[in-house]
N, C-alpha and C positions, 0 to 999 in steps of 0.2 A: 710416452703416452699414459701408460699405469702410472707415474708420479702424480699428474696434472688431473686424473679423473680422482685419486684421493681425495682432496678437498672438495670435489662435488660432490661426491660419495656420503662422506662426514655431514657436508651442507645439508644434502638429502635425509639423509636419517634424524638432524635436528630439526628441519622446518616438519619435518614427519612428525616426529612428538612432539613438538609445537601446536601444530594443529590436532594433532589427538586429543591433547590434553585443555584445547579450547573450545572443540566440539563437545566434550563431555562435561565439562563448568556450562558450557551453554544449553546441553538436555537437560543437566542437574537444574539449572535455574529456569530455564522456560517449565518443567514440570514444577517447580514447585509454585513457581509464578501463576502458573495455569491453576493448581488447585486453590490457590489462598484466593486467585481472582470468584472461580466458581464458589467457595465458601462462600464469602464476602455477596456474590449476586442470590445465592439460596438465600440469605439471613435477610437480606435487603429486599427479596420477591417476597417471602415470608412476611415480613411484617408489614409491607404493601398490601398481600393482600387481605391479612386482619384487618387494616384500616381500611379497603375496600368494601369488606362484609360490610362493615359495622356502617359505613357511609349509606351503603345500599339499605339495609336492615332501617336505619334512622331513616330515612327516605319516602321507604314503603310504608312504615308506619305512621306515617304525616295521610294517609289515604286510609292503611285499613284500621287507625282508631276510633276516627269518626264511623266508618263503618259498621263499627262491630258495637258501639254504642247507638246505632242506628234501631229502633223499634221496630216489631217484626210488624207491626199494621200500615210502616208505609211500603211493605209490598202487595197495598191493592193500592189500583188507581183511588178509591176512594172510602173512608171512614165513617162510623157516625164518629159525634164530637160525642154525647152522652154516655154511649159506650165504649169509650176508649178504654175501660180499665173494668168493663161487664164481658161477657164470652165474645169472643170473637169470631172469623170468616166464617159468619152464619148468616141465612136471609135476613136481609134488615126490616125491619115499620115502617109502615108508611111515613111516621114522623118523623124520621131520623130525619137532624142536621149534619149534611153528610162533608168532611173536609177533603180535598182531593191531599194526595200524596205527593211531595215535595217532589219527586222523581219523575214527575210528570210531566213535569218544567225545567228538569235539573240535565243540563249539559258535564258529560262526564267525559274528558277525554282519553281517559286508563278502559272504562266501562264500553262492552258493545252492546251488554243486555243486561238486564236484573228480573229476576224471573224467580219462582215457585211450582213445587211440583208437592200433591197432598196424596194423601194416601190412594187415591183412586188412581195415581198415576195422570192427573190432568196439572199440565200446564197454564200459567198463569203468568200476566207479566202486569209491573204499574204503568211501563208506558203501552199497554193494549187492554183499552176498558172492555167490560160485556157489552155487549148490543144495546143494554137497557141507558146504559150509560155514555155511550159513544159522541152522540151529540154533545153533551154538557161538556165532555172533556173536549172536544174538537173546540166549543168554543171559548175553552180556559189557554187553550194551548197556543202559544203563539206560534208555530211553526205546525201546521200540518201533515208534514212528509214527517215525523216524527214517528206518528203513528202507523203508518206502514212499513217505512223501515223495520219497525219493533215488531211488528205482523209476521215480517219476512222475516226475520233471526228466530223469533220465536216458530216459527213452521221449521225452520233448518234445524234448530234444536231438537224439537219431537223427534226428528228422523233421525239422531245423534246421540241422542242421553234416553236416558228412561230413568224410574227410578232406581231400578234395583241397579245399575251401573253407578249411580251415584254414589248407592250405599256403600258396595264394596272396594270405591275409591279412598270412599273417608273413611272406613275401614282399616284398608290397608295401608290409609299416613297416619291413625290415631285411633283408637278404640275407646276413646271417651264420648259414646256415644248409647244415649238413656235407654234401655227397653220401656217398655209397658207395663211389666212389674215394679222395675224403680218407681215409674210412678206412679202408679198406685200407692207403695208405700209414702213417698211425698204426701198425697193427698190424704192420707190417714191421718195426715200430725199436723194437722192447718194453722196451730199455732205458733209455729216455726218458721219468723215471718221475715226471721234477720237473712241478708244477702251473703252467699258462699256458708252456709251453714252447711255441716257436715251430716245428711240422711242417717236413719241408723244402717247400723252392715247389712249388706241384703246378703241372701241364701246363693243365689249366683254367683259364681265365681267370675261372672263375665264384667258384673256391676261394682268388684270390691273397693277400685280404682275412681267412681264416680261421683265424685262429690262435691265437685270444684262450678261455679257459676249455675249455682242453680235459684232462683228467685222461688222465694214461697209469698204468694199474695191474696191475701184473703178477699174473697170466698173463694176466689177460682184464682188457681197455678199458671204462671208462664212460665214456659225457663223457655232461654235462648244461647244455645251451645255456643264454641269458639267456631272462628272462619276454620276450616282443613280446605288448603290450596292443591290440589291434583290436576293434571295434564293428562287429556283425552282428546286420540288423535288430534297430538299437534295445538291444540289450543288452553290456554291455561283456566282454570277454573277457581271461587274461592266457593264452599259451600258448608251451611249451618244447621244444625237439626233444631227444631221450632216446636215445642212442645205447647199447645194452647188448651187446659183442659185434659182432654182425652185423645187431644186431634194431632197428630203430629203431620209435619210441615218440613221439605227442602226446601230452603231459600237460598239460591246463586245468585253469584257475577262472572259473565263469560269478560274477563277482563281481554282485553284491546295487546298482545303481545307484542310487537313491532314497539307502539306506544311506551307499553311498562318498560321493556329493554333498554330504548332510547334512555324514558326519564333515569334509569340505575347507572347508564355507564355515562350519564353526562354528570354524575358526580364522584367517579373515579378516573376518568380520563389523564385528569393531572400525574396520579399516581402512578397508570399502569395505562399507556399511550396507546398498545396494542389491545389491551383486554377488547373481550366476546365473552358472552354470555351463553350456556348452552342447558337446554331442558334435564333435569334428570327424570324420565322417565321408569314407568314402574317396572321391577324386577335389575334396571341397570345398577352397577356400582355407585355409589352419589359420594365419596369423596369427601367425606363432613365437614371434613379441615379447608376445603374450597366451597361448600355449599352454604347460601342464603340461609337462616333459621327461618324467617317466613315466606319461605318461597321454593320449593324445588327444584331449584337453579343454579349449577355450579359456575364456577368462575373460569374461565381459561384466560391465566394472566398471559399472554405471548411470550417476548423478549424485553427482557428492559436492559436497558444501559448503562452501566457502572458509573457512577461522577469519577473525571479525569482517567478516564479507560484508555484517552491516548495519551496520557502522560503514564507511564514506564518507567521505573527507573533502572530496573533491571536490563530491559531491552538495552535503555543509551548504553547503559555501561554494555552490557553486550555487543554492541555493534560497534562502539569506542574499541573494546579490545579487539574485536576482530581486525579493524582498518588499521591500528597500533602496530597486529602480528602481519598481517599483509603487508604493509608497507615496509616496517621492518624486515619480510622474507624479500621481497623487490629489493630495498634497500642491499640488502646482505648478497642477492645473486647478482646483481651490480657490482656490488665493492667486489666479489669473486672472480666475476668474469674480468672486471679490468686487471686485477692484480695477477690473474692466469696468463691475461692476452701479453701485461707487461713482464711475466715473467717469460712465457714465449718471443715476446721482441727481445728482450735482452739478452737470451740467449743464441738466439736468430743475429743480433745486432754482432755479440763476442765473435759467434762462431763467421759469419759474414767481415766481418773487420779484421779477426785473426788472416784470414784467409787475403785479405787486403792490403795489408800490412807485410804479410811474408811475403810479399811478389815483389814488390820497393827492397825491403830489408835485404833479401837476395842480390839483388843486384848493386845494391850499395855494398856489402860485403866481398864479392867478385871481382867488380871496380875496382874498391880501391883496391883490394890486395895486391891487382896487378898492376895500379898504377902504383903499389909502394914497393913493389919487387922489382920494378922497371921492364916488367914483362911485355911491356905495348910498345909495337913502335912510335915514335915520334908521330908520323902521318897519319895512328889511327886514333890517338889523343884528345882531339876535339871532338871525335864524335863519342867516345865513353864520353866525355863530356857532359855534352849535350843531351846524351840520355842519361846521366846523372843528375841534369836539373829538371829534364823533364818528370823525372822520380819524383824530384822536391816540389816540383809544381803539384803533383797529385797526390803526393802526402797533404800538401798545403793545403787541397781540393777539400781534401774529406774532413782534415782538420777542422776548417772555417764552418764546413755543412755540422757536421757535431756540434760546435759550441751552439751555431749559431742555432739548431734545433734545441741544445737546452735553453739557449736567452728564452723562447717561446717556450719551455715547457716550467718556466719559473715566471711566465706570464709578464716580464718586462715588456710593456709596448712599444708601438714604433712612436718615433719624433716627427711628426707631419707639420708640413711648411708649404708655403707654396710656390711651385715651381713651372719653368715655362717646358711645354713639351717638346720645345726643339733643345732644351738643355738637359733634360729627364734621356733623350737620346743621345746625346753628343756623349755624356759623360764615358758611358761603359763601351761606346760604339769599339774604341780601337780595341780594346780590349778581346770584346766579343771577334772582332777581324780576326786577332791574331791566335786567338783558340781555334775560329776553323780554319786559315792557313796552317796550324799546326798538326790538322789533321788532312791535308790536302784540298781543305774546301773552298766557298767562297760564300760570303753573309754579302745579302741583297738589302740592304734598308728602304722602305718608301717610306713617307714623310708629305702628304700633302702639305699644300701651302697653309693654306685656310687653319689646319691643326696648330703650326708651327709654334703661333704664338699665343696661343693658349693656355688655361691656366688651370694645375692641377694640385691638389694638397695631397700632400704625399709625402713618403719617404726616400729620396733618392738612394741610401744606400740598399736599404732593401730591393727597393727595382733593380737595383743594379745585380744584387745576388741574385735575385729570381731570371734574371735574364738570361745570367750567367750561366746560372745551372740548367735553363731550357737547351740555353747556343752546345751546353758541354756533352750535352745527353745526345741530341743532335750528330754532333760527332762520332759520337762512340757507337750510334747503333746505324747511321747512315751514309757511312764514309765510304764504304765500296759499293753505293749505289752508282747506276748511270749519269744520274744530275745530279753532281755533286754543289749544288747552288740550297742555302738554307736562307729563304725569305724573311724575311722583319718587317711586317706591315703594320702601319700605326692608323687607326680607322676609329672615327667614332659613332657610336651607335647607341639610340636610346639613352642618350644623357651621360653615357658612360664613355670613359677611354679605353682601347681594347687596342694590346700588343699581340700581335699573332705572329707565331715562331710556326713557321711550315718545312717540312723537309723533304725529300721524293726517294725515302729510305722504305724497308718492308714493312713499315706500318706497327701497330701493336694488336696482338693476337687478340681475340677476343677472349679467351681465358683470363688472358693477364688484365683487361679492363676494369677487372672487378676487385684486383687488389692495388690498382695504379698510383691511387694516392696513399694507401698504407706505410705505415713507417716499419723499416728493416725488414720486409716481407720477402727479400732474399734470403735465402739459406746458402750454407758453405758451398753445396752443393751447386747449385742452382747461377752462385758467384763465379762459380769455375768454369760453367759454361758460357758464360755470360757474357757482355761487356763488363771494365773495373767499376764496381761500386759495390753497397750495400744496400742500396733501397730505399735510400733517405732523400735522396732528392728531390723528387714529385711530393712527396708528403711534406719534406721543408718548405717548398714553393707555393703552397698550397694553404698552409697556415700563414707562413711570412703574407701574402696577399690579401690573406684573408683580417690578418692585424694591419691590415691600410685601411679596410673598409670593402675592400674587394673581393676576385675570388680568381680561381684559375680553374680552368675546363678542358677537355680533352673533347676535339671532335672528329666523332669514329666514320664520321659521311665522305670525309676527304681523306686522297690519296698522300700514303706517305705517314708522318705523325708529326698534326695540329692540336697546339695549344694555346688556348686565349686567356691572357691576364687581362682582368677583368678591373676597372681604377674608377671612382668617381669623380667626375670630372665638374669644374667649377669654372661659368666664364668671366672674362674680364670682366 
């Protein structure tokens, strides 16, 4: 038994390091696979979403250029025309020719309001005229709910902004925003009439920074600052500081958020399938390298997806080796177990055969010496005899089982012809007679009519070995039964022809069922007790049938031990 667990042993400790060493080529490659893939998506999410900025940025400034080029007197509903370029939001003349403001009429779908807030802290919007005015615009205006809407946002507003909230929004995104000293100084130097000219340094440290978009225009100053965008509760704002004169002026847009989102991410969608937009509100982290430049808005790209992410090359080859080393461990505990099981039959077979052999050998030895010393009498002569050929008969027995178990295991097949079923019986009939008279017996043959002439492709010597070896087995295990009668009934069933060998001997153990048709599963041991044989019989009978097309069964339901050769049958 320790000989034969050897090679499992060996076997075991190489498919061991087998697998060790292709579990860890495959951590080694899935981790490095795993990082280059993650490089590869950083470098690729990276440069998605620069071109996402930049897409959005280009986007939004198709809205706030026009904006910001926009003049700060169309935020009143209405103007003079003569004084368009004299002081402004001051009482007008009665003679003013008054132009209303484009916004009055202007459908924005980014905008929910455009409004102003003057130093007194009073709001002001160009879609809600003063009372003096209301009617003219009602009847400029082609939609009237226009005006109330505007009503209503501007009353929400009041109760939402003030000024001083304003200031310290725009503030705290940019501090390019003019005191009352700047301009003062401004208005000292009137001749100074070129656009973005540079103020001299003011004494403030607060103003050293301010000198970028300032308009100097004779007689009287406007400057009109840049948009600063801030987020206040939840809503986005753009707001400019308006300097007219001496009069300074907030002028907003409550821009339409839902709106602005949509218009941004329907021009990175392509890019970045999952991206959201999220507020950077004030005091949070804003993330530069994800944030809008005009807009307080960072980017959350989600997930994107690698081009060809399930193409793998690593994985195939990964999972190629794996099925490679699998099938080759399968393979190899195959080739193992056969070559253990054929080492154990072959020595099972010697030690069973040895043991078969010396019981013949013995007696032929004994025999003759006394039949050459002339030790027998004359009258007991025939019968040494007789049991001298009956020896040779079962030397002959095992002989023909041996070859003919290698003809089958060298895969020579049988010679199939076709033959009538009463001549498939006749042949081996006397035969099989006088093996169970030899044993005291008697073979019962039936033979329906209807079968007789029948026609089957086959091998008749085969049949006739397989019969042989049923009728011999028969003998040997059921000769001191009560009914010493061994049935041969020829029946057909299900398209098939079926010989059934029945005996009314003790049957076969249910132990033994399990190794019935195994070849040499006797041991020396096991022979000694036994009837003569080695264990080749049922396993020869079994194959041989099975190289017809057929097969041979053991049925454990009836009394005694039945066996049905199994033949496919072909009719005239």
């Amino acid at each position: 038994m320790k000989r034969l667990l050897r090679p499992w042993a060996l076997f075991a400790l190489c498919l061991a390091l087998g697998l060790g060493a292709m579990g860890w080529i495959t951590h080694i490659a899935l981790k490095t696979e795993k990082a280059e893939a993650e490089t590869q998506r950083k470098t690729m999410l990276d440069e998605r979403v620069r071109l996402s900025l930049w897409f959005m940025d280009s986007t939004f400034a198709l809205f706030l250029n026009p904006e910001s080029s926009r003049p700060y007197f169309h935020y009143n509903a209405f103007h003079p025309a003569e004084g368009a370029y004299n002081r402004k939001l001051v009482q007008m003349g009665s003679g003013d020719i008054l132009i209303p403001s484009p916004m009055l009429f202007m459908d924005d779908p980014l905008v929910l309001l455009r409004f102003q807030i003057d130093q007194d802290n009073r709001f002001t919007s160009p879609v809600v005229p003063e009372p003096s005015m209301r009617k003219l615009a009602e009847r400029l205006s082609p939609d009237p709910n226009r005006m109330a809407a505007g009503e209503a946002r501007l009353d929400e507003i009041r109760h939402r902004l003030s000024r001083g909230s304003v200031l310290k929004s725009m503030v705290q995104k940019s501090d390019v925003l003019l005191p009352r000293e700047q301009i003062k100084i401004l208005q000292a130097q009137p001749g100074r009439s070129r656009i973005n000219s540079a103020p001299p340094a003011p004494s403030s440290e607060k103003t050293q920074r301010l000198s970028s978009g300032v308009h100097l225009l004779s007689p009287y100053m406007v400057y009109e600052g840049a948009w600063i965008p801030f987020w206040q509760d939840q809503s986005l704002f753009l707001a400019r500081q308006v300097w007219v004169g001496d009069r300074e002026f907030l002028q907003c847009c409550w821009l339409d958020w839902p709106a602005v989102k949509e218009l941004l991410l329907g021009t990175a969608r392509d890019l970045l399938p999952s991206l959201d937009l999220a507020p950077v509100l004030p005091g949070a982290p804003s993330g530069k390298d994800r944030t809008l430049s005009s807009l307080p808005v960072r980017i959350v790209p989600g997930t994107i997806r690698l081009p060809g992410a399930d193409h793998r090359p690593a994985r195939a080859a990964l999972i190629f080796g794996w099925c490679c080393l699998l099938i080759g461990g399968l393979a190899g505990a195959l080739v193992l177990r056969h070559a253990v099981r054929l080492s154990e039959s072959r020595g099972a077979f010697a030690s069973a055969v040895t043991h078969e052999l010396r019981s013949p050998l013995t007696t032929f030895r004994l025999y003759t010496e006394l039949l050459a010393h002339n030790m027998v009498p004359e009258e007991e002569k025939p019968s040494l005899l007789k049991t001298l050929l009956s020896e040779t008969d079962r030397l002959d027995h095992l002989v023909k089982n041996v070859l003919a178990f290698a003809r089958l295991e060298s895969r020579r097949g049988a010679n199939l012809e076709p033959v009538l079923v009463s001549d498939l019986l006749d042949r081996p009939l006397a035969r099989l007679q006088e093996r169970a008279l030899q044993s005291g017996m008697e073979l019962v043959p039936d033979l329906p009519q209807d079968l007789a002439q029948q026609t089957v492709h086959t091998d008749p010597l085969l049949v006739e070995q397989i019969l042989l070896n049923l009728v011999d087995n028969a003998c040997k295990y059921a000769s001191k039964s009560v009914d010493p009668r061994i049935h041969l009934d020829v029946i057909r069933e299900e398209g098939e022809l079926h010989f059934r060998i029945r005996d009314h001997g003790p049957g076969i153990a249910d132990q033994d069922c399990r190794h019935l048709f195994q070849a040499f599963h006797k041991s020396a041991q096991k022979a000694a007790r036994s009837a003569p044989g080695v264990g080749l019989g049922l396993a020869l009978c079994r194959r041989l049938a099975r190289s017809l097309g057929g097969d041979l069964t053991h049925d454990a339901a009836s009394a005694g031990a039945t066996f049905l050769l199994h033949l496919p049958m072909k009719s005239n």
